[in-house]
N, CA, C and O atoms as CSV, one atom per row, in Angstrom:
chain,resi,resn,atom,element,x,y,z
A,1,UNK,N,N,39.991,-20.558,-9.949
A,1,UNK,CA,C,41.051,-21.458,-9.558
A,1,UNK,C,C,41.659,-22.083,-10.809
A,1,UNK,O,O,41.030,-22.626,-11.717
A,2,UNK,N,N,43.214,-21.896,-10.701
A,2,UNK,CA,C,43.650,-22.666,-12.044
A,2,UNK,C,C,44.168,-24.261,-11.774
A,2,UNK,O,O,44.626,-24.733,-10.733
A,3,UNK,N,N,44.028,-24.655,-12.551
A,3,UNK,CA,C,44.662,-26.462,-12.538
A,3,UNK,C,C,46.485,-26.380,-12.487
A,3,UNK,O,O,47.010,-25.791,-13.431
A,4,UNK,N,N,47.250,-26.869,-11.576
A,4,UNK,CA,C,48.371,-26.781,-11.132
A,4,UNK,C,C,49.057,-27.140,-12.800
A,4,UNK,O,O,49.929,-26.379,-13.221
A,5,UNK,N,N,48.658,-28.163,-13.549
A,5,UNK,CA,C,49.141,-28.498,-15.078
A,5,UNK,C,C,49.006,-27.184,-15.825
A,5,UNK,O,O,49.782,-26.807,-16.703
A,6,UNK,N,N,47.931,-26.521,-15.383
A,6,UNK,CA,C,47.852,-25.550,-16.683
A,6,UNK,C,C,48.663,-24.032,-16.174
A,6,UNK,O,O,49.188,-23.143,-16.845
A,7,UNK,N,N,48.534,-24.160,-15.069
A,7,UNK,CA,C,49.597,-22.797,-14.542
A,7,UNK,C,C,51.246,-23.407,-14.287
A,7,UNK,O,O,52.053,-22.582,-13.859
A,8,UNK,N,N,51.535,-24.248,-14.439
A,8,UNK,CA,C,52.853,-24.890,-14.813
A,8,UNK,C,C,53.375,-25.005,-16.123
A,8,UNK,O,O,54.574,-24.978,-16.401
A,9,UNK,N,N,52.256,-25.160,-17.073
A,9,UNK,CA,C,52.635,-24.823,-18.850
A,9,UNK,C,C,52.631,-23.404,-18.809
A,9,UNK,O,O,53.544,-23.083,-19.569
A,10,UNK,N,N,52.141,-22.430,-18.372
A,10,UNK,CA,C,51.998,-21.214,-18.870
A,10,UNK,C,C,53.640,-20.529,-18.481
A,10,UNK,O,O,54.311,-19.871,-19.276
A,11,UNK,N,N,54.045,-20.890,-17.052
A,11,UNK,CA,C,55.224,-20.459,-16.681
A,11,UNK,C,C,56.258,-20.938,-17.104
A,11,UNK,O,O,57.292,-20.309,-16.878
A,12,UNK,N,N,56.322,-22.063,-17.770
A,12,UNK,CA,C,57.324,-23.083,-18.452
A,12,UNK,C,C,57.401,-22.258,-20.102
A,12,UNK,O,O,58.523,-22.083,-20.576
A,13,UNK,N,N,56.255,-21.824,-20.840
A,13,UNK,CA,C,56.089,-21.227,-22.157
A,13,UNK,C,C,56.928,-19.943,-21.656
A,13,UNK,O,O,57.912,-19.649,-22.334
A,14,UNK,N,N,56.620,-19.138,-20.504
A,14,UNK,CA,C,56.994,-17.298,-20.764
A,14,UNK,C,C,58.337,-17.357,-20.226
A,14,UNK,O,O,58.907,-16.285,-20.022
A,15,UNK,N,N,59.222,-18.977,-19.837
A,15,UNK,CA,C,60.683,-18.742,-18.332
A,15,UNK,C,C,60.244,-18.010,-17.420
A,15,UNK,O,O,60.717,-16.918,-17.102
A,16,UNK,N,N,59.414,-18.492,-16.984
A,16,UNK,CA,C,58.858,-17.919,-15.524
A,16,UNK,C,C,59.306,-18.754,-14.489
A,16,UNK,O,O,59.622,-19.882,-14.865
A,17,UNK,N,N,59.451,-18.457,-12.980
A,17,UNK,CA,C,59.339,-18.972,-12.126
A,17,UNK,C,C,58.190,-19.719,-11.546
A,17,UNK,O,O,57.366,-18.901,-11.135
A,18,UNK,N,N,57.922,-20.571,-11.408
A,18,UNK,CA,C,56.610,-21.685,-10.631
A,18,UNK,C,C,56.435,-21.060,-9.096
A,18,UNK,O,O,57.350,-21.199,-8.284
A,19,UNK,N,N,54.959,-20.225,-8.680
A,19,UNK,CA,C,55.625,-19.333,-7.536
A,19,UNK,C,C,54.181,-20.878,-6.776
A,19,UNK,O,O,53.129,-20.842,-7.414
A,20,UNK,N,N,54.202,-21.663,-5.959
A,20,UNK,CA,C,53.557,-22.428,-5.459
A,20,UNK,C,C,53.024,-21.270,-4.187
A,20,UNK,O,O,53.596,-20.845,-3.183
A,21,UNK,N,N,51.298,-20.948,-4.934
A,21,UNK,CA,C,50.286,-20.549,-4.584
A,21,UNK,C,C,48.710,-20.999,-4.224
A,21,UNK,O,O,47.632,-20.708,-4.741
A,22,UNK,N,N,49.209,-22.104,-2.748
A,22,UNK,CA,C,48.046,-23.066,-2.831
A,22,UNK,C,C,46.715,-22.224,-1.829
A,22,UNK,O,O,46.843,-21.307,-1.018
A,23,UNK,N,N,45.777,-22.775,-2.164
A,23,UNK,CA,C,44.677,-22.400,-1.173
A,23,UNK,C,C,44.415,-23.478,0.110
A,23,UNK,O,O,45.226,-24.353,0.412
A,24,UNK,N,N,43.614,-23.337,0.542
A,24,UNK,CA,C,43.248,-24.614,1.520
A,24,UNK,C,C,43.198,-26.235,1.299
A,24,UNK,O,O,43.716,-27.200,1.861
A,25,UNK,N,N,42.107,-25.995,-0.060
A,25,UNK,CA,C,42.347,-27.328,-0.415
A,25,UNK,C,C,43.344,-27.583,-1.815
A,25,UNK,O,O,43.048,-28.262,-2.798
A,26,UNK,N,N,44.304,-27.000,-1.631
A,26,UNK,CA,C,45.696,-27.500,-2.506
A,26,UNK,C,C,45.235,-26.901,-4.120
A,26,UNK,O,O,45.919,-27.253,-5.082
A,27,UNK,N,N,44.314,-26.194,-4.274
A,27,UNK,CA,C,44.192,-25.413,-5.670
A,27,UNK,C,C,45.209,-24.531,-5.651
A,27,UNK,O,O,46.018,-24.396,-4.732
A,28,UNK,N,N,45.175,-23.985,-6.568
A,28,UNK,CA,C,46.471,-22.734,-7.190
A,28,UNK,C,C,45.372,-21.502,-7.284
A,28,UNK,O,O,44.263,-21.404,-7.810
A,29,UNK,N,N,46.093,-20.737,-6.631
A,29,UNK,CA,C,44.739,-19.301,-5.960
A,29,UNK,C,C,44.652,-18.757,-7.825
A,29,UNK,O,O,43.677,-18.880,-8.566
A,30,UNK,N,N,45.875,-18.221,-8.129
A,30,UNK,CA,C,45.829,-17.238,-9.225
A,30,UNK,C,C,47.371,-16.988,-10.198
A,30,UNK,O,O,48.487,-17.290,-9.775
A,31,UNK,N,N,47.219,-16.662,-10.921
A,31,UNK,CA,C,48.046,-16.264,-12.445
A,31,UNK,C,C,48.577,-15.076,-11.638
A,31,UNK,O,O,49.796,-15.244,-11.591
A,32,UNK,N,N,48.299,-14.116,-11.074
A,32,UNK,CA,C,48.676,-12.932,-11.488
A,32,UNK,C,C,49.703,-12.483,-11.037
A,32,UNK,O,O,50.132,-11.460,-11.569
A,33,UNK,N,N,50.337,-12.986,-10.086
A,33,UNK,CA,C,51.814,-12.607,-9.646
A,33,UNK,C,C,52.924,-12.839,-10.472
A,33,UNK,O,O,54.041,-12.327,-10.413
A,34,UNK,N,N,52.302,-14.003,-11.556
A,34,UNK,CA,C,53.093,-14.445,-12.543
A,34,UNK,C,C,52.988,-13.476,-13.886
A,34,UNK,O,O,53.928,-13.405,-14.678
A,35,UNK,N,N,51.898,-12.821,-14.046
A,35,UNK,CA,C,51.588,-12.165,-15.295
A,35,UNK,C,C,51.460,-10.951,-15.143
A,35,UNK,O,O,51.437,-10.227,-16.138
A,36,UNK,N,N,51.340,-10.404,-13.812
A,36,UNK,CA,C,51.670,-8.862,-13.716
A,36,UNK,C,C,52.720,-7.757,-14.415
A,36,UNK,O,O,53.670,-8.417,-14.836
A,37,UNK,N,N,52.857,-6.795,-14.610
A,37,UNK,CA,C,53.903,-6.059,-15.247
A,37,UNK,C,C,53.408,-4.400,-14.724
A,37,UNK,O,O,52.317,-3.899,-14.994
A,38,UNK,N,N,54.300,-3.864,-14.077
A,38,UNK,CA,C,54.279,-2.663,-13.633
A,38,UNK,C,C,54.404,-1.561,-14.812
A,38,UNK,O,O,55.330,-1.453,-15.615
A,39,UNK,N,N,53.061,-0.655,-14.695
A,39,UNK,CA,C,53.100,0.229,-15.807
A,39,UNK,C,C,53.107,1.790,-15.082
A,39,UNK,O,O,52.701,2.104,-13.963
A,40,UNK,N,N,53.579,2.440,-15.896
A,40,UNK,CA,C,53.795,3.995,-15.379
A,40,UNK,C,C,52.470,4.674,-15.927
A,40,UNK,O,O,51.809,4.522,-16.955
A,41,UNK,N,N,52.359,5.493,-14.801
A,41,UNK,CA,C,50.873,6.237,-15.550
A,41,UNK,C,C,51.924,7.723,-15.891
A,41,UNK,O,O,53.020,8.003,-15.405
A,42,UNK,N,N,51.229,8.356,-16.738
A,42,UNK,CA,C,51.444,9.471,-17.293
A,42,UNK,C,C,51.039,10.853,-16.032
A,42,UNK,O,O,50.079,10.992,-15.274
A,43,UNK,N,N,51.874,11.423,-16.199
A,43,UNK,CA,C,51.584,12.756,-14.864
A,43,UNK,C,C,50.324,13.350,-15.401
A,43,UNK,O,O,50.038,13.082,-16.568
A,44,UNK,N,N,49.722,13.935,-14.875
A,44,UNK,CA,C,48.384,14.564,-15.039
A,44,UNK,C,C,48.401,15.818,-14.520
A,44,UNK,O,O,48.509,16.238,-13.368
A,45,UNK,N,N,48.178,16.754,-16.419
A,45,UNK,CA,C,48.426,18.060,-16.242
A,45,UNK,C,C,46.925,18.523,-16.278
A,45,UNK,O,O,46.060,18.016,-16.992
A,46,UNK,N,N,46.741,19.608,-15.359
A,46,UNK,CA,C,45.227,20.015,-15.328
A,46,UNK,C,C,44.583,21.117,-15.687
A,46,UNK,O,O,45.130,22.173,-15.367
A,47,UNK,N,N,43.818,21.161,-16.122
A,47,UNK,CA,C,42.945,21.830,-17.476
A,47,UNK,C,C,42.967,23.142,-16.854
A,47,UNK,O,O,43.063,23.242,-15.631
A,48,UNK,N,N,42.886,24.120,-17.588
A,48,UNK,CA,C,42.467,26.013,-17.059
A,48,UNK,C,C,40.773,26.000,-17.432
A,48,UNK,O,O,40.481,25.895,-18.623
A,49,UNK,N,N,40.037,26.070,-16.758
A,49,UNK,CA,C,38.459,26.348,-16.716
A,49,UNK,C,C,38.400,27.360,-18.040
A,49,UNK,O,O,39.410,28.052,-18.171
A,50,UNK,N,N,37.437,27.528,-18.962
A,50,UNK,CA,C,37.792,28.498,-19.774
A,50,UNK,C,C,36.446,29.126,-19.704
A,50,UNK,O,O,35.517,28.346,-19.909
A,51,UNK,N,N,36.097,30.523,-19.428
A,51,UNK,CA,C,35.191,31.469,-18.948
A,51,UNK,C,C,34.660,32.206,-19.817
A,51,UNK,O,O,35.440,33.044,-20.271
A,52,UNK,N,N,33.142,32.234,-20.430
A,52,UNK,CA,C,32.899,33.485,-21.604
A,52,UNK,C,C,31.894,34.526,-20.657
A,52,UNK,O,O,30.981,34.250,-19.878
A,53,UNK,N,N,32.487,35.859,-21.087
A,53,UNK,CA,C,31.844,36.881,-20.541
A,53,UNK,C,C,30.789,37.459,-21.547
A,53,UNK,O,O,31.266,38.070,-22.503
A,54,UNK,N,N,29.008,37.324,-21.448
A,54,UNK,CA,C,28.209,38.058,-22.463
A,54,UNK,C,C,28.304,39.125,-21.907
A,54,UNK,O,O,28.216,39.301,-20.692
A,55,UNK,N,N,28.509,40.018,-22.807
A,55,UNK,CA,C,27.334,41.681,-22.539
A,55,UNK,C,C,26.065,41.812,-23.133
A,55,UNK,O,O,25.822,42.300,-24.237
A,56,UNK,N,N,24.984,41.165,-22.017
A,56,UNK,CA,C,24.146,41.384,-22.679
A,56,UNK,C,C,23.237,42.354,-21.391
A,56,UNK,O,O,23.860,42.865,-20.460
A,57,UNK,N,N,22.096,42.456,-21.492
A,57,UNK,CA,C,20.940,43.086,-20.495
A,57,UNK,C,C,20.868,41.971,-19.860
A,57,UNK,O,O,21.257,40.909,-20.348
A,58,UNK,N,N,20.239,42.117,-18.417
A,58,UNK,CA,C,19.948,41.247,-17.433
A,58,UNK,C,C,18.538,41.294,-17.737
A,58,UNK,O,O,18.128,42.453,-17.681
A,59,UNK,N,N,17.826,40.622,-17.978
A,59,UNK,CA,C,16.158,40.360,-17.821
A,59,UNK,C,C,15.372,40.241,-16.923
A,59,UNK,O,O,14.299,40.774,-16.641
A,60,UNK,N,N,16.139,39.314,-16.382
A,60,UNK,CA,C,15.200,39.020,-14.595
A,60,UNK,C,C,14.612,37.844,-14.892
A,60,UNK,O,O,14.099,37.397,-13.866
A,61,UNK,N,N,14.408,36.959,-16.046
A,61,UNK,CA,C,13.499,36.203,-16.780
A,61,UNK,C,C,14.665,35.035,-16.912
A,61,UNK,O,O,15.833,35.178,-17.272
A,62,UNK,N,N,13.944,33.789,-16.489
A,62,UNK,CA,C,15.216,32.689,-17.463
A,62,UNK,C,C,14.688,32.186,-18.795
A,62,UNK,O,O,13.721,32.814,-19.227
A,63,UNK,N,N,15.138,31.168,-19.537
A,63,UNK,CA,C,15.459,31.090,-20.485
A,63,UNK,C,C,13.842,30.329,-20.604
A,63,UNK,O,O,13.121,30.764,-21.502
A,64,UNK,N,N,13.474,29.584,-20.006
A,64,UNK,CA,C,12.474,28.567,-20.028
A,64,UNK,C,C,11.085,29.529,-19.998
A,64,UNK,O,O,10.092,29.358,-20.705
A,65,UNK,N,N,11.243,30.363,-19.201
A,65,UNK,CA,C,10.128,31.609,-19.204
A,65,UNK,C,C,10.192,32.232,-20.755
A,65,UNK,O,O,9.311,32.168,-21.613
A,66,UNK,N,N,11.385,32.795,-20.836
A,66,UNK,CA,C,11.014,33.573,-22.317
A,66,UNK,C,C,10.706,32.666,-23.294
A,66,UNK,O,O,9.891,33.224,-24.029
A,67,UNK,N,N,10.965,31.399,-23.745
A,67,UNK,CA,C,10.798,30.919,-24.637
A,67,UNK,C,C,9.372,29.397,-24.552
A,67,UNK,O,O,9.096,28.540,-25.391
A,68,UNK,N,N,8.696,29.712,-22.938
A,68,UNK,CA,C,7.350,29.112,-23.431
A,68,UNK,C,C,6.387,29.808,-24.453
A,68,UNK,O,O,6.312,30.995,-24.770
A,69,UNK,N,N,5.492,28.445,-24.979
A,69,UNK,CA,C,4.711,29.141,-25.515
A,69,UNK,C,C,3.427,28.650,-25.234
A,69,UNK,O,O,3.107,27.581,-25.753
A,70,UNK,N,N,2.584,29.274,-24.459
A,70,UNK,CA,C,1.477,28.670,-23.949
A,70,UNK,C,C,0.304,27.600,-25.124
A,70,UNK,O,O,0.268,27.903,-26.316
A,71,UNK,N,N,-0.303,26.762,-24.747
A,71,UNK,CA,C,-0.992,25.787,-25.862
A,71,UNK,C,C,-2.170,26.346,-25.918
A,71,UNK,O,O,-2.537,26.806,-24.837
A,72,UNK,N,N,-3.059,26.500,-26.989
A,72,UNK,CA,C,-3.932,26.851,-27.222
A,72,UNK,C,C,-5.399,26.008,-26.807
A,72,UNK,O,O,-5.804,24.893,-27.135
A,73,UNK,N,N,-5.926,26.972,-26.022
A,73,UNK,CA,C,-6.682,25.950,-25.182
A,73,UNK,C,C,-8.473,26.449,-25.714
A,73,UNK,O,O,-9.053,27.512,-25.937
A,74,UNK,N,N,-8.854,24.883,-25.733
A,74,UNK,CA,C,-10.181,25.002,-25.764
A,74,UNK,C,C,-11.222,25.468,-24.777
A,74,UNK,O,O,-11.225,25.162,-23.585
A,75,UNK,N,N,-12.533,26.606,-25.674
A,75,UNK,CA,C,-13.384,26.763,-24.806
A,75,UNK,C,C,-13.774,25.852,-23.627
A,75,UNK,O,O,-13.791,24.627,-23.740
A,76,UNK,N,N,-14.183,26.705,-22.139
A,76,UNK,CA,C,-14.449,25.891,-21.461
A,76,UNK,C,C,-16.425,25.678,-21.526
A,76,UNK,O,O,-17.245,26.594,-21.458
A,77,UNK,N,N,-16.737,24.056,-21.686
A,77,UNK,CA,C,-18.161,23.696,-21.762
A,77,UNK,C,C,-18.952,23.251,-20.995
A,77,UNK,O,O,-18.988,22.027,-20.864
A,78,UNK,N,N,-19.804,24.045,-20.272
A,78,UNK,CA,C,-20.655,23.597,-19.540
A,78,UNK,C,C,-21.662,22.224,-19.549
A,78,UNK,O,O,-22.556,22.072,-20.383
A,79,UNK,N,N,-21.368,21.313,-18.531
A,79,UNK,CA,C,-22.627,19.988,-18.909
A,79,UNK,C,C,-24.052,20.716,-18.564
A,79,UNK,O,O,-24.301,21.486,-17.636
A,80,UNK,N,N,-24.965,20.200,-19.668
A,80,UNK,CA,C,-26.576,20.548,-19.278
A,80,UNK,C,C,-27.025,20.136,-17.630
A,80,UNK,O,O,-26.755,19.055,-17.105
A,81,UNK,N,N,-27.387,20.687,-17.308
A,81,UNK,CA,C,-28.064,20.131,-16.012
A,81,UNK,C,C,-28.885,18.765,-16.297
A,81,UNK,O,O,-29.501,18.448,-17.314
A,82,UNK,N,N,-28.665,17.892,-14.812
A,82,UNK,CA,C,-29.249,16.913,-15.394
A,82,UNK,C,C,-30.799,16.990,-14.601
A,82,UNK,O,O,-31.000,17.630,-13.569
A,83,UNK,N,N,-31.559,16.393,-15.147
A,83,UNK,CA,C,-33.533,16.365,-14.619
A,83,UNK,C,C,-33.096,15.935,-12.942
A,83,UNK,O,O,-32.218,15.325,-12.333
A,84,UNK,N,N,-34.502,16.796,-12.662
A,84,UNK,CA,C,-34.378,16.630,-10.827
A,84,UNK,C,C,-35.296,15.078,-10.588
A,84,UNK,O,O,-36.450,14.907,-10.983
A,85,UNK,N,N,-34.552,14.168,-9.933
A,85,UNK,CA,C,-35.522,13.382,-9.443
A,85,UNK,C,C,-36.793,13.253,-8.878
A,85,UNK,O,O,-36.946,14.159,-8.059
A,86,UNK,N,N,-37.684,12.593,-8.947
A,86,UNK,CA,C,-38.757,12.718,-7.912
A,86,UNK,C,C,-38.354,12.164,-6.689
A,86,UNK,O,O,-37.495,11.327,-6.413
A,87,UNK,N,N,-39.349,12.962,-5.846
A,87,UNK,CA,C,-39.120,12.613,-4.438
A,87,UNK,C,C,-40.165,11.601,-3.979
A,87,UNK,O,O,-41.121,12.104,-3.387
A,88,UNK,N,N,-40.177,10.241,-4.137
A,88,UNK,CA,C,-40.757,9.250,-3.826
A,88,UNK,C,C,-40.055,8.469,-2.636
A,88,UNK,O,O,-38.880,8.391,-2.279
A,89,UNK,N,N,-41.493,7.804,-2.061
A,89,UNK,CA,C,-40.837,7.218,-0.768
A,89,UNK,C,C,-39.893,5.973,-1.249
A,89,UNK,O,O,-39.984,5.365,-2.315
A,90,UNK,N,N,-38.949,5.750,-0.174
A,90,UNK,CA,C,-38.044,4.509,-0.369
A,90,UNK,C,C,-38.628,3.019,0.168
A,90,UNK,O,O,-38.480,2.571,1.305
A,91,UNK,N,N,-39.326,2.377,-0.946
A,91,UNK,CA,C,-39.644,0.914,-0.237
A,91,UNK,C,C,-38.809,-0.297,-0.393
A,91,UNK,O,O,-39.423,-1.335,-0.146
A,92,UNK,N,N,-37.654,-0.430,-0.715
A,92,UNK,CA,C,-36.437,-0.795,-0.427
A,92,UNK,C,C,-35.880,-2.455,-1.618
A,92,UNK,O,O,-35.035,-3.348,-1.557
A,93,UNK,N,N,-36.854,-2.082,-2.442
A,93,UNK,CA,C,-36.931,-2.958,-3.237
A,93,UNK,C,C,-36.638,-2.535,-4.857
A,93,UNK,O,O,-37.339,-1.720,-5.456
A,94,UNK,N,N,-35.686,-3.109,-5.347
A,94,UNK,CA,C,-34.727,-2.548,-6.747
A,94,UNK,C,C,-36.177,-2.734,-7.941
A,94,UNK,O,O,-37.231,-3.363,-7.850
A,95,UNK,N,N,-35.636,-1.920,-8.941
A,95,UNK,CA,C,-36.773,-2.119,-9.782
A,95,UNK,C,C,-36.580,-3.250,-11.012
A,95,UNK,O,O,-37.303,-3.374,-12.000
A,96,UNK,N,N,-35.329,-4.080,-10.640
A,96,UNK,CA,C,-35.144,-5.375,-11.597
A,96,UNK,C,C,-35.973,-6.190,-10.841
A,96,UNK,O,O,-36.564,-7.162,-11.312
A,97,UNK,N,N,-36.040,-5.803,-9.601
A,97,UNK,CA,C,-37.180,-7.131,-8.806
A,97,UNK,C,C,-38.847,-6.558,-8.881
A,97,UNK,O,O,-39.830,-7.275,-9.068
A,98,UNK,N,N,-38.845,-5.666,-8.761
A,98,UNK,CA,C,-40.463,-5.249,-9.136
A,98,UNK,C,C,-40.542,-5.466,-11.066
A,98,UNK,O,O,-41.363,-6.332,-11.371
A,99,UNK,N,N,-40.118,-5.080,-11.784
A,99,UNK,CA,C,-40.025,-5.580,-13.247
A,99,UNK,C,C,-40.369,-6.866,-13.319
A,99,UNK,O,O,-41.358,-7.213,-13.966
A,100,UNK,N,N,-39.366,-7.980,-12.470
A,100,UNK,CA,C,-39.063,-9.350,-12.963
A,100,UNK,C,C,-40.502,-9.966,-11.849
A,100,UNK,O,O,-40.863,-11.133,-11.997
A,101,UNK,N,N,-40.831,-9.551,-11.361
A,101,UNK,CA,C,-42.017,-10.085,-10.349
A,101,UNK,C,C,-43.173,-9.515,-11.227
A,101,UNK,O,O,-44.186,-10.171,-10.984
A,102,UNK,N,N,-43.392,-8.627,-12.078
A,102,UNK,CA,C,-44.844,-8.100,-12.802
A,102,UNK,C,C,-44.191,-9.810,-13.885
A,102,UNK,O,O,-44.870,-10.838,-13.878
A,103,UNK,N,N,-43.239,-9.736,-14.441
A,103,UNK,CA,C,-43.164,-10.248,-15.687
A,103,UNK,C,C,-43.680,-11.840,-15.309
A,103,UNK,O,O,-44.641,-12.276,-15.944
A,104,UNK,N,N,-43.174,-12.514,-14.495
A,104,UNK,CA,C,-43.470,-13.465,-14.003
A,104,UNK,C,C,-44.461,-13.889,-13.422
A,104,UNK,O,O,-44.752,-15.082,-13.342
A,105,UNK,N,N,-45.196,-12.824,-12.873
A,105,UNK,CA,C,-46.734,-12.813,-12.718
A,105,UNK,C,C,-47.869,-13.116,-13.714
A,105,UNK,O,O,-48.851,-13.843,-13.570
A,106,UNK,N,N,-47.422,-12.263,-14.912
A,106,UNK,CA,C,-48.253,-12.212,-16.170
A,106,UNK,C,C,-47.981,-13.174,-17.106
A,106,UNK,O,O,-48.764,-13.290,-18.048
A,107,UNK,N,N,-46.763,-14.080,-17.010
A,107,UNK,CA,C,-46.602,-14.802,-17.586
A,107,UNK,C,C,-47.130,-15.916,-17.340
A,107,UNK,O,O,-47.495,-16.613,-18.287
A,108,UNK,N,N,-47.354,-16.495,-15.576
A,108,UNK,CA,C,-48.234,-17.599,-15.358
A,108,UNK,C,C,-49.911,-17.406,-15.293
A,108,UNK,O,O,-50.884,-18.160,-15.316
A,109,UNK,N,N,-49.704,-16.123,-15.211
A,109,UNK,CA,C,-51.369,-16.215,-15.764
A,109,UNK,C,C,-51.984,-16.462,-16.665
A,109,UNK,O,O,-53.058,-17.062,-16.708
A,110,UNK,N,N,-51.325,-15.992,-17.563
A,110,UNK,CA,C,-51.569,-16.459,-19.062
A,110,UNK,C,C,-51.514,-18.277,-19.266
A,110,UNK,O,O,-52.340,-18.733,-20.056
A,111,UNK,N,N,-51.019,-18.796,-18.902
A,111,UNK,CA,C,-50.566,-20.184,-18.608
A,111,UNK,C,C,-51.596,-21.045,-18.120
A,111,UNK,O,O,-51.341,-22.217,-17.842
């Protein structure tokens, strides 16, 4: 929105006409009816496609095929087998708690 003073100097500077362009609440919408100028565009002449014919062999192959080059790949390495567990019964108790129950045992005995 322009200030009615400042779009009244601008048309007063170029001899313009004052075109009274209010909005609802009495602002001045816009400049541009005042500052417009009709320009000609240039005709638009359009291009001829320009076509190269190879003679070459047809391959059957595209371009991305002939020119990979596979990466040189490392032997493949087997992991060692790992040791077979024993088959002991499950008495359902972790061995930080059988550890920490000997340690604590032997420690108040000593005591």
């Amino acid at each position: 929105m322009y200030d009615k003073k400042v779009y009244e100097s601008v048309c007063k500077n170029e001899n313009r006409e004052i075109e009274n362009l209010y909005d609802e609440n009495g602002q001045i919408q816009s400049t541009y009816r005042a500052d417009y100028t009709v320009k000609e565009l240039p005709e638009r002449i359009p291009r001829k496609k320009q076509t190269t014919v190879l003679n070459l062999p047809f391959e059957g192959i595209s371009t991305y095929m002939r020119d990979y080059q596979a990466p040189e790949m490392m032997p493949l390495v087997k992991r060692p087998k790992e040791p077979e567990r024993t088959k002991l019964p499950f008495e359902g108790v972790s061995t930080y708690t059988l550890d920490f129950s000997v340690k604590a045992w032997e420690y108040f005995r000593k005591t």
